[in-house]
N, CA, C and O atoms as a GROMACS GRO file, in nm:
protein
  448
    1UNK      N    1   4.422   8.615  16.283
    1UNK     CA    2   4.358   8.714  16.370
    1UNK      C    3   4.293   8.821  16.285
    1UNK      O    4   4.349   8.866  16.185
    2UNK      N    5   4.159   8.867  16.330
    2UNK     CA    6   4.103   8.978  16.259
    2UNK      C    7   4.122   9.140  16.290
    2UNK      O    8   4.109   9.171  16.408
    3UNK      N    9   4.146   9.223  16.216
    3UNK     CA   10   4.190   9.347  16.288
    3UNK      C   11   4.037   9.389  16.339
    3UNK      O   12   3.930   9.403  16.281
    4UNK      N   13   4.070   9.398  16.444
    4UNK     CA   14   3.903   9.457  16.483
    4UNK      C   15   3.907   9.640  16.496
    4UNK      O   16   3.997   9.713  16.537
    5UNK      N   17   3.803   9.665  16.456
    5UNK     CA   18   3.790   9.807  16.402
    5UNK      C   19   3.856   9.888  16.540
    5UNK      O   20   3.951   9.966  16.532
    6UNK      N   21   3.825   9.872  16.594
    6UNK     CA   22   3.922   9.987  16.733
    6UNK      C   23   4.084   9.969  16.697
    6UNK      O   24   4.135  10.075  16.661
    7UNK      N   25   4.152   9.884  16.700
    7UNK     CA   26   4.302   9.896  16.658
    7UNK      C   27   4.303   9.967  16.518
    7UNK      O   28   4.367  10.069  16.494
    8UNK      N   29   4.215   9.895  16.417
    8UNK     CA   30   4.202   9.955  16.250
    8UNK      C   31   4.286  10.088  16.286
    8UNK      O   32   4.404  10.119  16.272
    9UNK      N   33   4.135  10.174  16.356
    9UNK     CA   34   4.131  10.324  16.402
    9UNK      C   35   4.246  10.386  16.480
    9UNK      O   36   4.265  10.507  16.470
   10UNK      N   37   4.357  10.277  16.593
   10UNK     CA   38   4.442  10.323  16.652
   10UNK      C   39   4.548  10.325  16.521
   10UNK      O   40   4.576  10.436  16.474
   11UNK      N   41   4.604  10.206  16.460
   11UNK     CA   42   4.657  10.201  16.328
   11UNK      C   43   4.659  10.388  16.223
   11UNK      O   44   4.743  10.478  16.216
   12UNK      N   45   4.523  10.372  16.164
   12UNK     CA   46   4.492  10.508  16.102
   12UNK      C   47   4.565  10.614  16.159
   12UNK      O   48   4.652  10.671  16.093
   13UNK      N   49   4.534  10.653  16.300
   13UNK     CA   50   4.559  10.728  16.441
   13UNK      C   51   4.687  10.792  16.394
   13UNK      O   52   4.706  10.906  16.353
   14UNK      N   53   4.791  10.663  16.412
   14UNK     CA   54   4.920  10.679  16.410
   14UNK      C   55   5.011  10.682  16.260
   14UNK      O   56   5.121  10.732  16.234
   15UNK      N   57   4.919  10.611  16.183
   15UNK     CA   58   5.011  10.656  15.997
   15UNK      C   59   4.990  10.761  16.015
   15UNK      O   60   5.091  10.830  16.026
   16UNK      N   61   4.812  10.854  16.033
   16UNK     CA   62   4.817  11.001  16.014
   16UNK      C   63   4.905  11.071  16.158
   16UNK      O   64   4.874  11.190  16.164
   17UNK      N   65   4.960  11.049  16.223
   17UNK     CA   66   5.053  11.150  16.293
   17UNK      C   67   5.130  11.224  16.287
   17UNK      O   68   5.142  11.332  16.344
   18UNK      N   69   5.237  11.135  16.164
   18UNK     CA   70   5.352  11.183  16.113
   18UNK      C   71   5.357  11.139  15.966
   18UNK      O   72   5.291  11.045  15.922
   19UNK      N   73   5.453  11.224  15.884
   19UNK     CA   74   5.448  11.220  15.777
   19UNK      C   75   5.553  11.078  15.768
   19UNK      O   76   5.528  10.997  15.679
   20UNK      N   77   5.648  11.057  15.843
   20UNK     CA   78   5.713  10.934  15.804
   20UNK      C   79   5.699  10.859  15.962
   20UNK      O   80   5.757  10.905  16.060
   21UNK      N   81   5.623  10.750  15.966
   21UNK     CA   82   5.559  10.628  16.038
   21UNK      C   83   5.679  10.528  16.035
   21UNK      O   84   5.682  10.486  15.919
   22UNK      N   85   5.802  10.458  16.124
   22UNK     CA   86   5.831  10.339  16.135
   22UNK      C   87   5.736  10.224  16.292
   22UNK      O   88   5.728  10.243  16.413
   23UNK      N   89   5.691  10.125  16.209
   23UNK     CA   90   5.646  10.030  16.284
   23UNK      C   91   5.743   9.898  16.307
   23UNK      O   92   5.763   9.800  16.235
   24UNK      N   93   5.804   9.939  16.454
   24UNK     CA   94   5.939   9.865  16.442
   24UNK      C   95   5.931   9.758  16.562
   24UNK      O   96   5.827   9.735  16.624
   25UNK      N   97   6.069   9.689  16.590
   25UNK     CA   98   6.062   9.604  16.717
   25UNK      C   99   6.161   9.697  16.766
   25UNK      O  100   6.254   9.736  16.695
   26UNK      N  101   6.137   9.744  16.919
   26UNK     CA  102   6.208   9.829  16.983
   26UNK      C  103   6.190   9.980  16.913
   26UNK      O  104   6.112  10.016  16.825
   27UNK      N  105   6.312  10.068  17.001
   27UNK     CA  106   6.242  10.218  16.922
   27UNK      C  107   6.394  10.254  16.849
   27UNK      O  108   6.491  10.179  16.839
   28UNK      N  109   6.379  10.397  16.803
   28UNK     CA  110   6.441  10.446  16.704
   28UNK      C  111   6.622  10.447  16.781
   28UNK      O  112   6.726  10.433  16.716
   29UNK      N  113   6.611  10.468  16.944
   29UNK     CA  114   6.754  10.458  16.955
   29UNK      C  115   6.795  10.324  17.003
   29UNK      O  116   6.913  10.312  17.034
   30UNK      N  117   6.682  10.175  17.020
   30UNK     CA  118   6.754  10.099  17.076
   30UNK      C  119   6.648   9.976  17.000
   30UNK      O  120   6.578   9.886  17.045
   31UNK      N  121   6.672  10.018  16.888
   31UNK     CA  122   6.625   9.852  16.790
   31UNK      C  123   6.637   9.762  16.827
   31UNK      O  124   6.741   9.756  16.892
   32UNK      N  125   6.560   9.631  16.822
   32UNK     CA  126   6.542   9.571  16.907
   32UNK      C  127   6.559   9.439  16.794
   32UNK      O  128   6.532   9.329  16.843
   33UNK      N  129   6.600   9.440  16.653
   33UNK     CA  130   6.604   9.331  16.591
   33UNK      C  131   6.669   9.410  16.423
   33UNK      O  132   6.625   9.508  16.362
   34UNK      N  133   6.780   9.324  16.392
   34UNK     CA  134   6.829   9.375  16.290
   34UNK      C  135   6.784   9.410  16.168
   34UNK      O  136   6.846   9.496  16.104
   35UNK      N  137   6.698   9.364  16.128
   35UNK     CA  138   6.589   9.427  16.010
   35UNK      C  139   6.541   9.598  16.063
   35UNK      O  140   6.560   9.687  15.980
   36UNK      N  141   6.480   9.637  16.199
   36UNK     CA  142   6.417   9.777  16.232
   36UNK      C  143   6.568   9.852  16.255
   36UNK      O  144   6.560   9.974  16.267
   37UNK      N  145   6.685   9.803  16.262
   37UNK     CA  146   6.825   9.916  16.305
   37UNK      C  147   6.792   9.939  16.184
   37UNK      O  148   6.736  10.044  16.151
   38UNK      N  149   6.825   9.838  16.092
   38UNK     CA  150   6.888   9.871  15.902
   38UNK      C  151   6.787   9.924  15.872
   38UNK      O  152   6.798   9.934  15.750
   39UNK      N  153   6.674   9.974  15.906
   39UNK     CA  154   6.545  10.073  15.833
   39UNK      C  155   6.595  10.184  15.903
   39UNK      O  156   6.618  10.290  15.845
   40UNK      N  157   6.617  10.165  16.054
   40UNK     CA  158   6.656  10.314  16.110
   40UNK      C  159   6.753  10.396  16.051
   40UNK      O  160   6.740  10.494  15.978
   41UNK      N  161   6.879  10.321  16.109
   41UNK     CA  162   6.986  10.365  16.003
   41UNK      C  163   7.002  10.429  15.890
   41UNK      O  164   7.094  10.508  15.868
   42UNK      N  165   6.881  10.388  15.783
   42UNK     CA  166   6.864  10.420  15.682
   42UNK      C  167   6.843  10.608  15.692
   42UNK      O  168   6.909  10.709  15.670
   43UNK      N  169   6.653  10.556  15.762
   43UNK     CA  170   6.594  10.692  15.775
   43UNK      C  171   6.662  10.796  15.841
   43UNK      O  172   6.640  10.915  15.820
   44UNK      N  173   6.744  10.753  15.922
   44UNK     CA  174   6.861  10.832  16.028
   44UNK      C  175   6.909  10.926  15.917
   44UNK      O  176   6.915  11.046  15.944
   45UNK      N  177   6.950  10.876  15.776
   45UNK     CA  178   7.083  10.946  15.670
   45UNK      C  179   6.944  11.053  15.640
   45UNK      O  180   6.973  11.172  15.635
   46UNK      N  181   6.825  11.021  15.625
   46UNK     CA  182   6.722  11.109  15.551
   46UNK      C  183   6.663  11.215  15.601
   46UNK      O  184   6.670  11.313  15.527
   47UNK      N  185   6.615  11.229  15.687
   47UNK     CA  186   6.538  11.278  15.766
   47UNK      C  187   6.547  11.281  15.942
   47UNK      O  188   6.559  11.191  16.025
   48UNK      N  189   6.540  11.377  15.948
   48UNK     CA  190   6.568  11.416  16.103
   48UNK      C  191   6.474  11.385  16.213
   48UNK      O  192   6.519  11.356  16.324
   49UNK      N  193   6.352  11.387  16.192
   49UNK     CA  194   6.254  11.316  16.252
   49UNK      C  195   6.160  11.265  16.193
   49UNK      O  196   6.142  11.316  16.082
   50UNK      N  197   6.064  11.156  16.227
   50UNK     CA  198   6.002  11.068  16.225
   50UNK      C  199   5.932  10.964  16.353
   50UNK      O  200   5.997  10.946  16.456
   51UNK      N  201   5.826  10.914  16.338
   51UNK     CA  202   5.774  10.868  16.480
   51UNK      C  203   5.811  10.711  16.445
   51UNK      O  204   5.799  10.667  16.331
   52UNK      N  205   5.850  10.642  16.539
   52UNK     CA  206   5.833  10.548  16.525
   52UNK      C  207   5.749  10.444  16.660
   52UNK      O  208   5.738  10.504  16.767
   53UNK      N  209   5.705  10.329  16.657
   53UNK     CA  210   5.618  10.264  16.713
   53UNK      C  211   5.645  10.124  16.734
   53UNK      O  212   5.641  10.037  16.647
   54UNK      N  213   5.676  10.106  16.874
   54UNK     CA  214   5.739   9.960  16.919
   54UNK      C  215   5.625   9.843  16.948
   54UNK      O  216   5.548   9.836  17.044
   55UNK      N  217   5.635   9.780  16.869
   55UNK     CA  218   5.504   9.667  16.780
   55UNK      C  219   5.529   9.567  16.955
   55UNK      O  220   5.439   9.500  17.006
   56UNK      N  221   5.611   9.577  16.989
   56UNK     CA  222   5.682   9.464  17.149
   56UNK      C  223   5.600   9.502  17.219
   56UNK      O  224   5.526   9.426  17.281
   57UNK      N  225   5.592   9.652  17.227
   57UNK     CA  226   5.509   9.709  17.353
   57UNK      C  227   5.342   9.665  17.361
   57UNK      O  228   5.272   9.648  17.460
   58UNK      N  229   5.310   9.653  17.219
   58UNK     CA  230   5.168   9.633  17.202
   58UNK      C  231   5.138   9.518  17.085
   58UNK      O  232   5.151   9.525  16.963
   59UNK      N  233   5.103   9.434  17.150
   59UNK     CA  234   5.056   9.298  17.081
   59UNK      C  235   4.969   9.371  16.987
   59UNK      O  236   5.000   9.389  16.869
   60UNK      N  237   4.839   9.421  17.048
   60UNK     CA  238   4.781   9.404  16.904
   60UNK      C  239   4.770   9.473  16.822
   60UNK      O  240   4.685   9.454  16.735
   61UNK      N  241   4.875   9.605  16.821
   61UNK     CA  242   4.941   9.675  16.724
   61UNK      C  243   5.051   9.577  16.586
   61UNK      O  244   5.072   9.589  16.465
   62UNK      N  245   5.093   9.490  16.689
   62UNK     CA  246   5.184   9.406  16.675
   62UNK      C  247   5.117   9.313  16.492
   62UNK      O  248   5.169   9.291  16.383
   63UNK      N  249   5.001   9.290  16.544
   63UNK     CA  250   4.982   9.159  16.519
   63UNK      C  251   4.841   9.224  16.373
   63UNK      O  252   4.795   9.176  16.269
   64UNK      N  253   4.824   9.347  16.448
   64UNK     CA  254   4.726   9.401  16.392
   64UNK      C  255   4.757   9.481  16.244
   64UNK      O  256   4.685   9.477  16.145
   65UNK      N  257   4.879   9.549  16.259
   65UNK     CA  258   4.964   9.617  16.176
   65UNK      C  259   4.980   9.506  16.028
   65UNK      O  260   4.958   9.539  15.911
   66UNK      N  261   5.017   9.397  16.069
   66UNK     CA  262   5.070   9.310  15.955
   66UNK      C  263   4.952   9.241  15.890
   66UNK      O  264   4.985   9.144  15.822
   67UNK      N  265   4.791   9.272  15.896
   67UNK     CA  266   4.670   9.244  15.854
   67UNK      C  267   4.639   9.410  15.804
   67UNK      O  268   4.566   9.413  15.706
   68UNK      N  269   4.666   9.497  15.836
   68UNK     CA  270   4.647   9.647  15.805
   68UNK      C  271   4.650   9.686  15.712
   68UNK      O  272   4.566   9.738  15.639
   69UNK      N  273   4.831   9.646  15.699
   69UNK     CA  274   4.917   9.638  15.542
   69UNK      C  275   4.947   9.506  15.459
   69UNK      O  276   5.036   9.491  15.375
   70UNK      N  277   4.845   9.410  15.503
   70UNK     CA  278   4.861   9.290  15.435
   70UNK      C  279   5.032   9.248  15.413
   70UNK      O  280   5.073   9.196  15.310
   71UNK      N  281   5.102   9.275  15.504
   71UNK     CA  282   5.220   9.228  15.492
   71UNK      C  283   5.284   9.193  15.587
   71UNK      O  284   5.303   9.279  15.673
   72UNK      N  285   5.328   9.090  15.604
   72UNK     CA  286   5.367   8.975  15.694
   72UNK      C  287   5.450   8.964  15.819
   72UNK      O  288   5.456   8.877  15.906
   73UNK      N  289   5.536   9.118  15.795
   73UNK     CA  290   5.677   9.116  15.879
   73UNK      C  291   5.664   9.237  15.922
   73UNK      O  292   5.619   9.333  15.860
   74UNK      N  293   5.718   9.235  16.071
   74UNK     CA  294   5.786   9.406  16.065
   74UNK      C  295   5.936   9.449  16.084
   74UNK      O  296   6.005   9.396  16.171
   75UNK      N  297   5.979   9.534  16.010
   75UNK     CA  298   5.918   9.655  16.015
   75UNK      C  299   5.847   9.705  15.906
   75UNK      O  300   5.854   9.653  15.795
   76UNK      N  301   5.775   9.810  15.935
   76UNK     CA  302   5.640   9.850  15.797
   76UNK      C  303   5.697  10.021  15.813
   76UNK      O  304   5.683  10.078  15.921
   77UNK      N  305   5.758  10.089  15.701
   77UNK     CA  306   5.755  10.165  15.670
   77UNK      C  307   5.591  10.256  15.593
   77UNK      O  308   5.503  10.220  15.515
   78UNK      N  309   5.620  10.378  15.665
   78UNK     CA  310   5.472  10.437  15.621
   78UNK      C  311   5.509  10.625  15.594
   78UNK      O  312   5.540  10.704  15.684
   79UNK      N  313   5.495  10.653  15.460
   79UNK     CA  314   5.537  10.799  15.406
   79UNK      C  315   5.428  10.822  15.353
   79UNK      O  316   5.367  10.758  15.268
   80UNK      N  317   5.389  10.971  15.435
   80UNK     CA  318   5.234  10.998  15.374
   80UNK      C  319   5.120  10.918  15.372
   80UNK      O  320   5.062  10.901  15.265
   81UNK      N  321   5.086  10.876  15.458
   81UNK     CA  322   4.959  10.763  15.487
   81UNK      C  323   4.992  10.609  15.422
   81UNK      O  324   4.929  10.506  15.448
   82UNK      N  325   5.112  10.622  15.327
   82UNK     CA  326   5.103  10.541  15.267
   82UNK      C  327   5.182  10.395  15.294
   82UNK      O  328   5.279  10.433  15.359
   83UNK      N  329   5.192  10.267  15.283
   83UNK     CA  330   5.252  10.190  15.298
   83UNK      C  331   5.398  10.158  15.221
   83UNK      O  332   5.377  10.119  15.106
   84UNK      N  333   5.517  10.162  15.250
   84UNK     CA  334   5.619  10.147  15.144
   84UNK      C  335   5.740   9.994  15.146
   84UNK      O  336   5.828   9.946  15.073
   85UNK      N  337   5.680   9.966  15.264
   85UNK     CA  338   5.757   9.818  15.247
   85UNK      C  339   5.835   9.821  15.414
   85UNK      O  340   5.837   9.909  15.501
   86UNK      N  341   5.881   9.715  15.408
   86UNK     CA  342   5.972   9.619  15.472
   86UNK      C  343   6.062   9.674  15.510
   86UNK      O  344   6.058   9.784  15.565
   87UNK      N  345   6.186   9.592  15.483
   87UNK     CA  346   6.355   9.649  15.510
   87UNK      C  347   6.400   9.618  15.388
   87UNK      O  348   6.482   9.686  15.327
   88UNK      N  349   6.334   9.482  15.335
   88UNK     CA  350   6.428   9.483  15.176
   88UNK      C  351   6.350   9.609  15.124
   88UNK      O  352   6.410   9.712  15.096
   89UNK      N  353   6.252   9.600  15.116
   89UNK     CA  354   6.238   9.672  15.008
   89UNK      C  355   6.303   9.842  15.003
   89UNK      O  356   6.361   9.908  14.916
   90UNK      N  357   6.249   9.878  15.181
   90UNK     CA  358   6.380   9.970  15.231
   90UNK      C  359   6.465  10.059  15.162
   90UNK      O  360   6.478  10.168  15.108
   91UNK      N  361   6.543   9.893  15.212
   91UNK     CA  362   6.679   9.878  15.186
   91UNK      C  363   6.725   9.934  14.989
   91UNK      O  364   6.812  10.012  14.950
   92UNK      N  365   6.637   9.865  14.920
   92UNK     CA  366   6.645   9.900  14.783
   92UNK      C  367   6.581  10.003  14.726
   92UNK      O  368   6.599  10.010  14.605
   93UNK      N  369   6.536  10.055  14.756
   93UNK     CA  370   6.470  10.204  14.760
   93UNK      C  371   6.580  10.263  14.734
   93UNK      O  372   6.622  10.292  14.622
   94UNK      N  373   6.664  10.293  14.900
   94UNK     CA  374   6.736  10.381  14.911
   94UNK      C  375   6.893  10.375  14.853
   94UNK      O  376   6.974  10.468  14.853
   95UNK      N  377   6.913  10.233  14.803
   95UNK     CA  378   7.036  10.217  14.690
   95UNK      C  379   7.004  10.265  14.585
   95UNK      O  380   7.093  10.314  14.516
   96UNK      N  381   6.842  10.267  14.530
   96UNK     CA  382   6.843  10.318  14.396
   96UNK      C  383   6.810  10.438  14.390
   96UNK      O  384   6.816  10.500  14.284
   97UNK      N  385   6.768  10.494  14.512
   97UNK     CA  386   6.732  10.653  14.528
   97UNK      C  387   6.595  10.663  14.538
   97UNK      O  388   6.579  10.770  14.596
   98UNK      N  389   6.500  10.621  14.519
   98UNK     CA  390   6.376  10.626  14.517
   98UNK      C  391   6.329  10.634  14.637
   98UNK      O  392   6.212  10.672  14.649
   99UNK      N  393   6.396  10.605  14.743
   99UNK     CA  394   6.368  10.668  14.862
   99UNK      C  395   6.392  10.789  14.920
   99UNK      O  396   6.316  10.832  15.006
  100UNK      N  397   6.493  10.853  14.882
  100UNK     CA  398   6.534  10.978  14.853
  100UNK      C  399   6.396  11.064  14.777
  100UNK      O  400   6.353  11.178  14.794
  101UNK      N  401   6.349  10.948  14.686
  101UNK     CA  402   6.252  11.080  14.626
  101UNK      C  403   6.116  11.087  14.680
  101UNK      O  404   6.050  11.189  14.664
  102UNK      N  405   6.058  10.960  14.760
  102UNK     CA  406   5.961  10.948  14.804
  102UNK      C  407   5.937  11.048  14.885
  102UNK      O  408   5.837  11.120  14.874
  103UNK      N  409   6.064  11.067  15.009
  103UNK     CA  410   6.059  11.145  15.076
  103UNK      C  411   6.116  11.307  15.068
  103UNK      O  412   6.071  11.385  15.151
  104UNK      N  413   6.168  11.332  15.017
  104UNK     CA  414   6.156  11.447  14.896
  104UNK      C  415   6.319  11.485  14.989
  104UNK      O  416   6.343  11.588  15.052
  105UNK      N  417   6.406  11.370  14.969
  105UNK     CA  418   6.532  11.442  15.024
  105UNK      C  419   6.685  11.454  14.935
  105UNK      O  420   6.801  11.452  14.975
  106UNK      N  421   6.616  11.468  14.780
  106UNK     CA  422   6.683  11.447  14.702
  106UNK      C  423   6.812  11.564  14.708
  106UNK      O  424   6.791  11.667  14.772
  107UNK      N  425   6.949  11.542  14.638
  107UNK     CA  426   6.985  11.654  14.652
  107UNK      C  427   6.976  11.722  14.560
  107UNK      O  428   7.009  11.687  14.446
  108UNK      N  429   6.923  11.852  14.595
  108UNK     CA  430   6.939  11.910  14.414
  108UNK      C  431   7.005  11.921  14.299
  108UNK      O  432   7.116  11.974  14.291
  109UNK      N  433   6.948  11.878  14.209
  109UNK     CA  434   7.034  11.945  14.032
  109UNK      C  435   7.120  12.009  14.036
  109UNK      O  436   7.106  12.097  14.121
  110UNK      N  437   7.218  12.012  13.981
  110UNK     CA  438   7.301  12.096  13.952
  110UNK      C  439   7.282  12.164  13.861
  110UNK      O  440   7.312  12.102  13.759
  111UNK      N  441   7.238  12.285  13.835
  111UNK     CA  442   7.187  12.378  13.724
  111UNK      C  443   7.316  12.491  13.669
  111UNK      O  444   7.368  12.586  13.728
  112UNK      N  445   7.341  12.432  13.523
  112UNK     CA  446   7.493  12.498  13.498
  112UNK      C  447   7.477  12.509  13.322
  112UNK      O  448   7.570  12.554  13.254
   0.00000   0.00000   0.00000
């Protein structure tokens, strides 16, 4: 399927809304497939809000999203316009901390 420029633009629309974008199945309190809980979950420990966007509700968000970000699956994490992965990748971000820093929720230094 080709993204045709009107979704492109709804796509754009919605990365620029919020600074942290989940493109999930189901929404943030009632995930709808175990890959979008374990991203929620995640972002849940980080950050207090965030928009997220139920790909179920809209096919060709759905279908359109994974030609957008050239990547295959959802859920599609998005920090700062930017694309950051999946659930694995997620997922390993936030074991190694780098998700913590993306999103600037590190805890501070201890300065001693």
């Amino acid at each position: 399927m080709t993204l045709s420029e009107e979704t492109r633009k709804q796509i754009d629309s919605i990365v620029a809304s919020d600074r942290v974008v989940l493109f999930m199945k189901g929404n943030r309190h009632m995930p709808q497939c175990g890959f979008s809980a374990t991203v929620v979950q995640i972002l849940d420990t980080l950050v207090p809000d965030y928009t997220t966007v139920d790909v179920l509700a809209a096919p060709e968000i759905r279908d359109g999203v994974k030609e957008y970000s050239s990547w295959p699956t959802v859920p599609q994490l998005y920090v700062d316009g930017t694309f950051i992965g999946g659930c694995d990748i997620v997922r390993e971000m936030y074991t190694s901390g780098e998700l913590q820093q993306t999103l600037g929720t590190e805890a501070p230094a201890a300065h001693g």
